[in-house]
C-alpha positions as CSV (number, residue, x, y, z in Angstrom):
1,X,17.3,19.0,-16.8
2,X,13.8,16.7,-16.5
3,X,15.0,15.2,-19.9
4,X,18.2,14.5,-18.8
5,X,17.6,12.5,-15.8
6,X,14.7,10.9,-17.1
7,X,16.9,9.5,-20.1
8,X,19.4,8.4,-16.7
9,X,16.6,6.8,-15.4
10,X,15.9,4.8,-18.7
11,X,19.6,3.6,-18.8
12,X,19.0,2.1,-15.5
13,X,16.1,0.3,-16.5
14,X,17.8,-1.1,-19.0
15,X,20.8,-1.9,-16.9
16,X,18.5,-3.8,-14.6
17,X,17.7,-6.2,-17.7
18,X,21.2,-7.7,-17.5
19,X,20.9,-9.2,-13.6
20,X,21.9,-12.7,-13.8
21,X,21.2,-13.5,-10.6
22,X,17.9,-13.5,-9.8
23,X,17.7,-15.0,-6.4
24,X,19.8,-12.3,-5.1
25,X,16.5,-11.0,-2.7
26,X,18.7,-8.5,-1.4
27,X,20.2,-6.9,-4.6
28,X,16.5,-6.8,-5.8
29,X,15.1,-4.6,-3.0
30,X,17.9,-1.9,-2.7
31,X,17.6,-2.0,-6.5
32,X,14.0,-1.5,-6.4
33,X,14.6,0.9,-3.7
34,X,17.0,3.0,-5.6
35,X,14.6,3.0,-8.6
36,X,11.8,4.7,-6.4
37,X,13.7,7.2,-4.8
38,X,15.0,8.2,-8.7
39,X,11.8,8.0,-9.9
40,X,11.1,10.9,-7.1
41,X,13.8,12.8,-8.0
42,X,12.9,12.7,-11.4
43,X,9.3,14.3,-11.1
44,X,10.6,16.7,-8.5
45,X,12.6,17.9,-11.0
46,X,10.2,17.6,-14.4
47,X,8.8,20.5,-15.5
48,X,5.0,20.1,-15.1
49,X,5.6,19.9,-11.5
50,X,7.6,23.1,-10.9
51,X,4.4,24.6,-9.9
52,X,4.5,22.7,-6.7
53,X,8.1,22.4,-6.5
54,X,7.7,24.0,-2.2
55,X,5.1,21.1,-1.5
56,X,7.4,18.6,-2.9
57,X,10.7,19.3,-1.0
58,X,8.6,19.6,1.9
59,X,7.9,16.0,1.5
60,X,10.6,15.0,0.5
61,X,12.3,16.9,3.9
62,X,9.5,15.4,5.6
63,X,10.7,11.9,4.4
64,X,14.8,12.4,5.3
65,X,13.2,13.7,9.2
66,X,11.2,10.9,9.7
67,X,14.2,8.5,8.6
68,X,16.4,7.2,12.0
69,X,19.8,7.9,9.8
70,X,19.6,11.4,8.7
71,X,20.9,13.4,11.3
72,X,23.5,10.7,12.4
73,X,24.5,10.7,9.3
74,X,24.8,14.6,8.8
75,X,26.8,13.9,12.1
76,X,29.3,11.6,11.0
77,X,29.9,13.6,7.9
78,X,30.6,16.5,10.1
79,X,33.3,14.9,11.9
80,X,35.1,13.5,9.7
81,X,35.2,16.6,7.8
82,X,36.2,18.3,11.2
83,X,39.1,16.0,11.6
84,X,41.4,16.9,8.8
85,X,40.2,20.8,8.7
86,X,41.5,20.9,12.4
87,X,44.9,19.0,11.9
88,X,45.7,21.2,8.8
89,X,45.2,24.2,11.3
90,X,47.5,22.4,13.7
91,X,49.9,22.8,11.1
92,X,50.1,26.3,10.9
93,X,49.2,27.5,14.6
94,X,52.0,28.8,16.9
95,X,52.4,26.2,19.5
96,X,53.2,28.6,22.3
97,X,50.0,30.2,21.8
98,X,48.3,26.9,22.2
99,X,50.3,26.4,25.5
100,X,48.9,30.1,27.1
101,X,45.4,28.2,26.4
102,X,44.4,27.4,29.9
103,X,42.1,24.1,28.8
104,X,44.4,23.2,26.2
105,X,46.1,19.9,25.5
106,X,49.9,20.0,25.8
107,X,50.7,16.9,26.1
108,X,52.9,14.7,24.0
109,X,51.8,11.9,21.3
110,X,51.5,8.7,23.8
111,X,49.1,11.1,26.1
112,X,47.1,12.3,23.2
113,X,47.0,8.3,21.4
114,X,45.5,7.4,25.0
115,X,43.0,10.0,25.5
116,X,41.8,9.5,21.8
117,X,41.8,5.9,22.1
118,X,39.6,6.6,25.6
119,X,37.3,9.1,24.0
120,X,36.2,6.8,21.2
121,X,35.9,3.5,22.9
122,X,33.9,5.9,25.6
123,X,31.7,7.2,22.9
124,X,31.2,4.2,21.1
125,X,29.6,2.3,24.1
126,X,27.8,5.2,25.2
127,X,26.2,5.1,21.9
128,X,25.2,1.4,22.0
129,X,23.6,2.1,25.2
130,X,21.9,5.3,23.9
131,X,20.7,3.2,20.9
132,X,19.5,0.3,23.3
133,X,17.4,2.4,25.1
134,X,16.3,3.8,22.1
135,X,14.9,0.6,20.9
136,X,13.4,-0.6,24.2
137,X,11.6,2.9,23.9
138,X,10.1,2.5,20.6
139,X,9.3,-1.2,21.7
140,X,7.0,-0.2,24.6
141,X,5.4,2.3,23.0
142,X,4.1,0.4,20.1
143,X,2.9,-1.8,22.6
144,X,1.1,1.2,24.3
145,X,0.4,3.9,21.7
146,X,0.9,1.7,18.5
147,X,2.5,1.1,15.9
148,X,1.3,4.4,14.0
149,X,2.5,6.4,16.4
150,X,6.8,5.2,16.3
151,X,7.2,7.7,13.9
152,X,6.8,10.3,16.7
153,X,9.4,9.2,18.2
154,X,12.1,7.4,15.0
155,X,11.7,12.1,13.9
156,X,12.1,13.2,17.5
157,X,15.2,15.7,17.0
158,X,16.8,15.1,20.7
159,X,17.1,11.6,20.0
160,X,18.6,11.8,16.5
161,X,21.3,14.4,17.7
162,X,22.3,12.6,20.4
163,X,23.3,9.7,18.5
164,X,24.5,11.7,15.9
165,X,27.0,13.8,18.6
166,X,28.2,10.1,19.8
167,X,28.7,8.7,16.7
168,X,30.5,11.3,15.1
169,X,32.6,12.7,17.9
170,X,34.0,8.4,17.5
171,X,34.5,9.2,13.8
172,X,36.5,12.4,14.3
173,X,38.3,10.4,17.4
174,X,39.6,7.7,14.9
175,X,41.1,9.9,12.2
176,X,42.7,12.3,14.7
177,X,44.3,9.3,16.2
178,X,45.6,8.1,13.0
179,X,46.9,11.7,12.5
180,X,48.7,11.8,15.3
181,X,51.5,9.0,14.1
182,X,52.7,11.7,11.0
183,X,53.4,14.5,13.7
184,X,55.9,12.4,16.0
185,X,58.3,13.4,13.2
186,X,58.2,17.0,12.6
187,X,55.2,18.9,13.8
188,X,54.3,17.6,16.9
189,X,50.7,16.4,18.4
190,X,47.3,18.4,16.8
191,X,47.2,19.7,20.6
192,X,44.0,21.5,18.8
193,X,42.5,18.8,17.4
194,X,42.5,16.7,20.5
195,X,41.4,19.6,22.6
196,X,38.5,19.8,20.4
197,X,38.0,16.2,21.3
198,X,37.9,17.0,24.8
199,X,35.6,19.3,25.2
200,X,32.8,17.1,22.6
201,X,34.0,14.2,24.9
202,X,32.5,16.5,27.9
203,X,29.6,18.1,25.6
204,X,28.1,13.9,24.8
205,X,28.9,13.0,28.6
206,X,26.1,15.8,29.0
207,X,24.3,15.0,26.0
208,X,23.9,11.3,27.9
209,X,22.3,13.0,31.1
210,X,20.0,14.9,29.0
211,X,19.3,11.9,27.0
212,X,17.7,9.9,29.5
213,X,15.6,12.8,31.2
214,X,14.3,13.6,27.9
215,X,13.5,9.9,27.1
216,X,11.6,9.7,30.6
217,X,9.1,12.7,29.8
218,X,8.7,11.3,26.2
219,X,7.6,7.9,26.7
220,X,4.6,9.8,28.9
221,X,1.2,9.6,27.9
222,X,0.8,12.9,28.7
223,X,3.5,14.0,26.4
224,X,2.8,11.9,23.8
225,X,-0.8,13.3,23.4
226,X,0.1,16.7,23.5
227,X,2.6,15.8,20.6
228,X,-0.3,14.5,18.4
229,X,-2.1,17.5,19.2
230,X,0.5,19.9,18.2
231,X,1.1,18.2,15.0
232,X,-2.9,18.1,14.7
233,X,-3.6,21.9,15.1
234,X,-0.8,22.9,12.6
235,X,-2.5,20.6,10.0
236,X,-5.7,22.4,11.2
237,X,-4.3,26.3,10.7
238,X,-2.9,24.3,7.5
239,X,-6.4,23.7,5.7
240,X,-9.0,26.0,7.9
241,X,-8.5,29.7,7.1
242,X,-8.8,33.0,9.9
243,X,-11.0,34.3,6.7
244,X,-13.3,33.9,4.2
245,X,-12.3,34.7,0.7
246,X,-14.4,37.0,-1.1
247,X,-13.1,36.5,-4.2
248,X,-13.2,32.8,-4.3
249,X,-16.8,32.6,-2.9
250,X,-17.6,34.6,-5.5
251,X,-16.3,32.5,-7.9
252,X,-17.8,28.9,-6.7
253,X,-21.0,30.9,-7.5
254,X,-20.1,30.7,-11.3
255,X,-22.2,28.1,-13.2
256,X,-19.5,25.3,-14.1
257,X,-20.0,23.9,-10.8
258,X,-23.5,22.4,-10.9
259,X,-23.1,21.9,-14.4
260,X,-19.7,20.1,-15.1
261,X,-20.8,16.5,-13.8
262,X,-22.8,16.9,-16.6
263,X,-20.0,16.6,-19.4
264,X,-18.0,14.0,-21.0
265,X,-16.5,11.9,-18.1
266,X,-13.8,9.7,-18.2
267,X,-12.5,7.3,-15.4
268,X,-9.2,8.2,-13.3
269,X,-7.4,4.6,-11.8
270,X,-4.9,5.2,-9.7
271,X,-1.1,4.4,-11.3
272,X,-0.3,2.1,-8.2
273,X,-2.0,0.7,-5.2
274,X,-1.5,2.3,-1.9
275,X,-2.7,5.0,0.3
276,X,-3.1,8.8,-0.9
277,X,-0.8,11.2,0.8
278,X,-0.8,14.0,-1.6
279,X,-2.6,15.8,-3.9
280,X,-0.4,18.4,-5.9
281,X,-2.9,20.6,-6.6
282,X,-0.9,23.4,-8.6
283,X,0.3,20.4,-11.4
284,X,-3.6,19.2,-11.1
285,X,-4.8,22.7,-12.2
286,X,-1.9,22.9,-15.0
287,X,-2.7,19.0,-16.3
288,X,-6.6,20.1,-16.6
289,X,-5.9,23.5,-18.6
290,X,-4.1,21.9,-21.1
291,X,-6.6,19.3,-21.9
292,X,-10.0,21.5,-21.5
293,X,-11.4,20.3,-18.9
294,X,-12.1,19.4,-14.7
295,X,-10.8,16.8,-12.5
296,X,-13.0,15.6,-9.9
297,X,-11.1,13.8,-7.0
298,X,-13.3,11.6,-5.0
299,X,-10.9,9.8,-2.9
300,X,-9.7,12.0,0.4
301,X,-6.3,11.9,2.0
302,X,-5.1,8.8,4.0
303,X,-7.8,6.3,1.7
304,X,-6.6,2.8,0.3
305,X,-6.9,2.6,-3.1
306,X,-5.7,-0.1,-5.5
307,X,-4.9,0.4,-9.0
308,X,-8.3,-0.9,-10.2
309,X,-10.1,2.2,-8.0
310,X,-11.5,4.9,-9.7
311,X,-10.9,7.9,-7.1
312,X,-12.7,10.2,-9.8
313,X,-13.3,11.3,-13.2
314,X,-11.9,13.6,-16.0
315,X,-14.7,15.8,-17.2
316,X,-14.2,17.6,-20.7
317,X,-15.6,20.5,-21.4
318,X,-17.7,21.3,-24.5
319,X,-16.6,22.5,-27.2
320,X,-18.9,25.3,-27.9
321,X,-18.3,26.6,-23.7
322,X,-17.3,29.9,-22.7
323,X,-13.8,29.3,-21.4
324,X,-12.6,28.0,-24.7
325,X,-13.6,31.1,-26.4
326,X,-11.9,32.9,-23.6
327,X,-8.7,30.2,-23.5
328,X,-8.0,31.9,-27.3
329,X,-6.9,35.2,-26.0
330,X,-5.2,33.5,-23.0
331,X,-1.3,32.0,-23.0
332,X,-0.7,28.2,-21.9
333,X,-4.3,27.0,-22.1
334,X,-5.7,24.3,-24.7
335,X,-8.2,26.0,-27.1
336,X,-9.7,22.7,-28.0
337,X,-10.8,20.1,-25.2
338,X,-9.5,16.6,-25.6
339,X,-9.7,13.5,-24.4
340,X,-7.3,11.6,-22.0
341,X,-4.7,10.1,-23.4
342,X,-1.0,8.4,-22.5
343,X,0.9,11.9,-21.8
344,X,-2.3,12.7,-19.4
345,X,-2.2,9.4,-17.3
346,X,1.9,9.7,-17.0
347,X,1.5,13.4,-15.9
348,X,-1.5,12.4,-13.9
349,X,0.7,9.9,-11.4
350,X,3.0,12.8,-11.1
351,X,0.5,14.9,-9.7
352,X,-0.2,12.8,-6.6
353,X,1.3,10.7,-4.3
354,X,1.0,7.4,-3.2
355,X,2.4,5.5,-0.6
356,X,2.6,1.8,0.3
357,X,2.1,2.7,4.1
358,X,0.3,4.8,5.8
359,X,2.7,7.9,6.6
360,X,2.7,11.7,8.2
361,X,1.5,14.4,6.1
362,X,-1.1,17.3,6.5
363,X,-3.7,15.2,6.6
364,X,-6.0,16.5,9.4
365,X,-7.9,12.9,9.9
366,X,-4.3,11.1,10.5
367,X,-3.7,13.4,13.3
368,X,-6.7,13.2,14.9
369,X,-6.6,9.6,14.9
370,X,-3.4,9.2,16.5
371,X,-4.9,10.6,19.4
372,X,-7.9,8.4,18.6
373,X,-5.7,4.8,18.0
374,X,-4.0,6.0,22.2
375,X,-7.4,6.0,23.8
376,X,-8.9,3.0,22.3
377,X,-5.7,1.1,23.6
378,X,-5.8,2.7,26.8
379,X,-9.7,1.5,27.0
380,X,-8.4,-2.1,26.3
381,X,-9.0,-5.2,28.7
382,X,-4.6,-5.3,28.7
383,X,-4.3,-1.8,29.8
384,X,-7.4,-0.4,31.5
385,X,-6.3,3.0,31.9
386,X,-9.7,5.5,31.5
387,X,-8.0,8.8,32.2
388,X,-5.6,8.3,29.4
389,X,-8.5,8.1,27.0
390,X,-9.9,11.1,28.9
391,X,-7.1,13.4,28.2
392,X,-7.3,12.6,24.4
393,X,-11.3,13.1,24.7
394,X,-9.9,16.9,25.8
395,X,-7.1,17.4,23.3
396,X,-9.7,16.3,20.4
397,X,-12.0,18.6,21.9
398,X,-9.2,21.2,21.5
399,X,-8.7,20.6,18.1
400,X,-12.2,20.0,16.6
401,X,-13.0,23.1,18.4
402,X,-10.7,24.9,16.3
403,X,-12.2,23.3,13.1
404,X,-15.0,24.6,14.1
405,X,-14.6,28.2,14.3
406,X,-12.7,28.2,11.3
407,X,-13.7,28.6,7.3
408,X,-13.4,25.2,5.9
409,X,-11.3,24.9,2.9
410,X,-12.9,25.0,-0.8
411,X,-13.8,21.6,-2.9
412,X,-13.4,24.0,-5.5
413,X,-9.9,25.0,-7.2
414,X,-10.1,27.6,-10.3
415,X,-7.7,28.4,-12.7
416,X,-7.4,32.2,-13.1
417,X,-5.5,33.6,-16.1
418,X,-2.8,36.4,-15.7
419,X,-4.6,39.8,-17.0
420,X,-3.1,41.3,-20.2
421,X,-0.1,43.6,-19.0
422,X,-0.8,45.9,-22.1
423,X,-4.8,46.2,-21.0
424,X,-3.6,46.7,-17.2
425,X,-1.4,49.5,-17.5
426,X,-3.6,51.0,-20.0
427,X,-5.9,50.9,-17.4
428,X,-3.8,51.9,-14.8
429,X,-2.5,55.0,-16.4
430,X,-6.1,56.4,-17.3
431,X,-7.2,56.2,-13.7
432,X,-6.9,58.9,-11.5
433,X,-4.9,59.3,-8.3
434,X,-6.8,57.3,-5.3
435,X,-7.8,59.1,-2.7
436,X,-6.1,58.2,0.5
437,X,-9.5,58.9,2.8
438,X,-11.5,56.1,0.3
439,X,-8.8,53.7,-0.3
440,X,-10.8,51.4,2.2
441,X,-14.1,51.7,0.2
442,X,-12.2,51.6,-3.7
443,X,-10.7,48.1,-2.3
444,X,-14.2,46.7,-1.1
445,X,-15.7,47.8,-5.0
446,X,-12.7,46.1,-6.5
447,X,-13.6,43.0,-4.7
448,X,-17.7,43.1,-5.3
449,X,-17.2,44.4,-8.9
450,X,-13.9,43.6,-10.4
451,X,-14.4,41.3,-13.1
452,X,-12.3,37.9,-12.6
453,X,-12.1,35.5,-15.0
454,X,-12.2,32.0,-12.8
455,X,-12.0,28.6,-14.7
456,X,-13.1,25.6,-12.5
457,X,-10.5,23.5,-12.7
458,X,-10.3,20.5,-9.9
459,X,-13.0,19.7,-7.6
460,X,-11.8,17.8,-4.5
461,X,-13.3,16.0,-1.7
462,X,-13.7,18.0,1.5
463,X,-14.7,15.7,4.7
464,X,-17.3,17.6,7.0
465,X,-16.8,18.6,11.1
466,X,-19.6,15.6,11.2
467,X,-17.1,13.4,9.4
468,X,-14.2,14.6,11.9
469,X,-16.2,13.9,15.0
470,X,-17.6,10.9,14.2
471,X,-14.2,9.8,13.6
472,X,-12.7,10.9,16.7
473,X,-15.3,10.9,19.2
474,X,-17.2,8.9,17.9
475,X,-14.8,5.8,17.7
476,X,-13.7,6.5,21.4
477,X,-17.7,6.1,22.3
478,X,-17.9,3.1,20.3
479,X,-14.9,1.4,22.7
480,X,-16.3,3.3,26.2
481,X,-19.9,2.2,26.0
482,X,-19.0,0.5,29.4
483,X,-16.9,3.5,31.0
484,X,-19.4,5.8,32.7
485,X,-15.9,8.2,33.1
486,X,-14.9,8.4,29.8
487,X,-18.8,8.7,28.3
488,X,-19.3,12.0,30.8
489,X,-16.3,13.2,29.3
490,X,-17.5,12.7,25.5
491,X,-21.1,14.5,26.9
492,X,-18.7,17.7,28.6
493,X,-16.9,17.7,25.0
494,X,-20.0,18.3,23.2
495,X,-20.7,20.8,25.6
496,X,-17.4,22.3,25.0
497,X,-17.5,22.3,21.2
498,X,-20.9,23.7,21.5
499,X,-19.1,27.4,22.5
500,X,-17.6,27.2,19.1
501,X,-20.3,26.3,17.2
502,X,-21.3,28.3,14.2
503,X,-24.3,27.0,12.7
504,X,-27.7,24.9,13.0
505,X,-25.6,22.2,11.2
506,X,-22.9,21.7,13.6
507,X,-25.6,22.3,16.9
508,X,-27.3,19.1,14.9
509,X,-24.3,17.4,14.8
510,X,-23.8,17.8,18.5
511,X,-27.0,17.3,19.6
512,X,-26.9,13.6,17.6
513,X,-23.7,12.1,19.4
514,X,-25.1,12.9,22.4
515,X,-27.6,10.3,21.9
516,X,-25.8,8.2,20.9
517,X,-23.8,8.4,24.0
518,X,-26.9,8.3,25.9
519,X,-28.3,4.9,24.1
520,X,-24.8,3.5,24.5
521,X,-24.9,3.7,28.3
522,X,-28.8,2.5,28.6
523,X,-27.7,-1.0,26.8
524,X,-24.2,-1.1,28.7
525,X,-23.6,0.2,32.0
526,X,-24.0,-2.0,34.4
527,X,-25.9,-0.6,37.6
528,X,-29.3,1.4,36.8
529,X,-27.8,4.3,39.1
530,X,-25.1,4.7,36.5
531,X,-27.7,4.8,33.5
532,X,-28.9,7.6,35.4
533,X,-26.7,9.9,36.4
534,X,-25.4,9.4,32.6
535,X,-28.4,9.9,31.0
536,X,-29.2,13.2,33.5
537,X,-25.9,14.7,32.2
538,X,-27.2,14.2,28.6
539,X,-30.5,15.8,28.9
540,X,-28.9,18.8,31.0
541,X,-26.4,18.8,28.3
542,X,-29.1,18.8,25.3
543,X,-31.2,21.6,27.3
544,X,-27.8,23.8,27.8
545,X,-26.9,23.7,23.7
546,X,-30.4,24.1,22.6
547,X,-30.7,27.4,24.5
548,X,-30.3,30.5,22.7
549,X,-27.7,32.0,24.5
550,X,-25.7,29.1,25.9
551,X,-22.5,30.3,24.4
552,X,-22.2,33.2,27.2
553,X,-23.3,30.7,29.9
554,X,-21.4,28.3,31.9
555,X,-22.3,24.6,32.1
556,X,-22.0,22.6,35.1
557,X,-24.0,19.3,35.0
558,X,-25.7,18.8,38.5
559,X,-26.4,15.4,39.7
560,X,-29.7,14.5,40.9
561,X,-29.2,13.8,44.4
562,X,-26.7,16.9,44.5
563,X,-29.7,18.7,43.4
564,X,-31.9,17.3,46.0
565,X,-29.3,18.1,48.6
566,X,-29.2,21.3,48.0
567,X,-33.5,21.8,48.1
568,X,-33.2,19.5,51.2
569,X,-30.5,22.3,52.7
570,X,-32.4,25.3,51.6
571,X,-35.6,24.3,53.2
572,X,-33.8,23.8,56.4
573,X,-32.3,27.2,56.1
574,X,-35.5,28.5,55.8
């Protein structure tokens, strides 16, 4: 099937040669347009990418959500399906049982013309309104939240339904009206059809009310932010693992990973200029088994890269290594490492993708710096609004907290070859019966002593928590150095994050940005007694993480005339 359309796609090409008209701007882009989205199809289908066939229609559903026309679309389709399904039923439904019908329409063909020729110029205005608001929406809150974040709101479901209900209850109106002209003669009015009208006339007159309540809690900051960090943890739980794996720690311990920067290394460009969105890592794995060697991606999700880049290099394995010897007894593996050549590069672009804009995926860092992109703007001279830039400060804190209580995922991707079935159920069949009291401990040996056969494969880059709050916090510090509010907040972050911290690394890490903040208020604040009272919170802060047990105590920073309240109230209670 990959051959097939790739010889359609071909064809195309080759149709595009005969354009003689090449000013028409217009006829260019949709054909360039229709050209990518082929291209897409075709490597969805092709069958080096099979292996990550789930990841790919995930993106590619990803891509029909975040368009504005799916969902109407799906809508209209609908209806005008609906329409001549319902008449045809008309057709063959008793008409006295429609009459028993309480709700039902009875009326004859000039009532039913004028209540379909109400409901759909109803509808119709109601959905230019609903679409007007829409856009006055998305206007303020690129102004606001920017740009980045419109795409929150162009794949918001309510939104797209509700336009979708309006737009296709009109389309259903208009060929049930035209319907009605061939029953004056012998059947009668579709007294079902325009019931069924009705009653979505009613269902979109409700839709409108729930419409603009919904639009007046999602244009909240409040709302907005906890958006970002939904879609922020689920990239989190999408990367970070509950649990360590045994298995594969054990296998980054094999000796291919010091050793393979050493090989023959060849230079991997990009096939187009644009930001990374995906990494397929599945077709990755496949590409570098059947040309003997390791891929080493240096470039991480969300980068720019042009097509002159190199994001990272092909490394070929000797010929005299172990896994070659091993690759002999071993289906669908190359037996003799080669160098790149055209087939590699072509399956190579298939194995990532690249955008021309920056767009949602599972990248963690995207996430994090939508919330990021709403507090610098909310710390801007045009909108001055600190307790915005708070709440993110708290909803980052959320989600690096997570990140930091969670295994990190692996640089390290291994190839590991399906076990002779012959050898296994010899195997199998000489063992004896487990017993059911040590099944616990025979699991635990098979994990410490089975041997695996694990062939480093791809080597990716994995940004560090230090990376992620640098990023985050980091970039809101470097905006609040005048905001004594928001830079107390950063200081009871780090505090926070500190109860989820897991090694000397990440207290380090902590204890760092907290200087940082401290410096940035001594050369910004304005008034000495705010340098202060900031720089008392970040000493009581670096005192409460360096304690030993300061995960089971509670932190509440104490300013220093509070303090000397309270010794001034004690003596006098003495």
């Amino acid at each position: 099937m990959g051959l097939f359309l790739r010889l359609i796609f071909r064809s195309l090409v080759e149709l595009k040669t005969l354009d003689k008209h090449p000013k028409n701007g217009w006829f260019k882009s949709a054909w360039l347009a229709i050209m990518h989205r082929l291209k897409q199809f075709t490597q969805l289908w092709s069958l080096q990418t099979l292996t990550d066939l789930p990841d790919r229609l995930r993106n590619l559903w990803q891509q029909l959500i975040g368009s504005y026309w799916f969902i109407p679309t799906a809508c209209v389709v609908a209806g005008i399906l609906l329409a001549p399904l319902l008449v045809t039923i008309d057709e063959h439904f008793d008409r006295e049982t429609v009459r028993e019908i309480t709700f039902a329409f009875t009326g004859d063909d000039d009532a039913a013309r004028a209540i379909m020729t109400t409901i759909a110029g109803a509808v119709l205005g109601v959905a230019g309104t609903t679409f007007s608001i829409t856009i006055a929406v998305l206007s303020m809150a690129s102004s606001q939240f920017g740009p980045r974040l419109l795409r929150n709101f162009l794949t918001d479901t309510p939104n797209q339904f509700v336009l979708g209900a309006f737009i296709g209850t009109f389309s259903y109106s208009l060929l049930v009206l035209k319907a009605i002209h061939k029953y004056d003669v012998g059947f009668g009015v579709p007294q079902l059809a325009v019931t069924f009208a009705i009653i979505m006339a009613i269902i979109c007159a409700l839709l409108l009310v729930y419409f603009v309540q919904h639009m007046v809690h999602a244009i909240q900051a409040s709302h907005v932010i906890q958006g970002a960090s939904n879609e922020a943890i689920k990239n989190i739980h999408y990367w970070y693992k509950d649990r360590c794996d045994i298995e594969h720690q054990r296998d980054v311990e094999h000796h291919d990973v010091e050793q393979f920067n050493t090989w023959s290394a060849t230079p991997i460009y990009p096939p187009c200029s644009g930001y990374l969105q995906q990494i397929y890592l599945e077709s990755l794995v496949t590409l570098t088994q059947d040309y003997g060697g390791v891929v080493h991606i240096n470039a991480n999700l969300g980068d720019f890269v042009t097509d002159r880049n190199i994001i990272g290099y092909f490394y070929k394995r000797p010929a005299d290594h172990l896994d070659n010897r091993h690759q002999t007894n071993t289906l669908n593996l190359a037996i003799i490492p080669r160098k790149p050549d055209g087939l590699f590069w072509q399956r190579f672009a298939g194995c990532i993708r690249i955008e021309q804009r920056l767009s949602h995926s599972n990248d963690i860092a995207y996430s994090l710096g939508q919330m990021t992109e709403i507090a610098v703007r909310a710390l801007s001279p045009g909108i001055n609004d600190p307790k915005t830039a708070v709440n993110c400060v708290q909803s980052l804190t959320a989600c690096l907290s997570i990140m930091m209580r969670r295994q990190p995922p692996s640089p390290y991707h291994f190839y590991i070859p399906s076990p002779d079935k012959q050898t296994s159920n010899q195997s199998t069949s000489n063992k004896p019966a487990p017993d059911k009291a040590n099944t616990d401990n025979s699991n635990i040996e098979s994990v410490n002593n089975k041997p695996r056969v694990a062939i480093l494969a791809v080597v990716t880059h994995t940004p560090k928590i230090s990376d992620f709050i640098d990023a985050s916090l980091g970039e809101i510090r470097r905006y609040a150095t005048a905001d004594l509010m928001v830079l107390k907040a950063l200081c009871q972050a780090l505090v926070d994050l500190n109860y989820a911290q897991v090694n000397n690394a990440q207290q380090q890490t902590l204890l760092h940005e907290l200087t940082l903040i401290e410096r940035a208020g001594q050369d910004n604040l304005s008034y000495q007694e705010l340098i202060d009272d900031l720089i008392s919170m970040c000493q009581q802060a670096k005192h409460f993480i360096l304690e030993k047990d300061a995960q089971h105590q509670y932190f509440a920073y104490v300013p220093k005339f509070d303090a000397h309240i309270r010794k001034v109230l004690q003596a006098q209670s003495r």
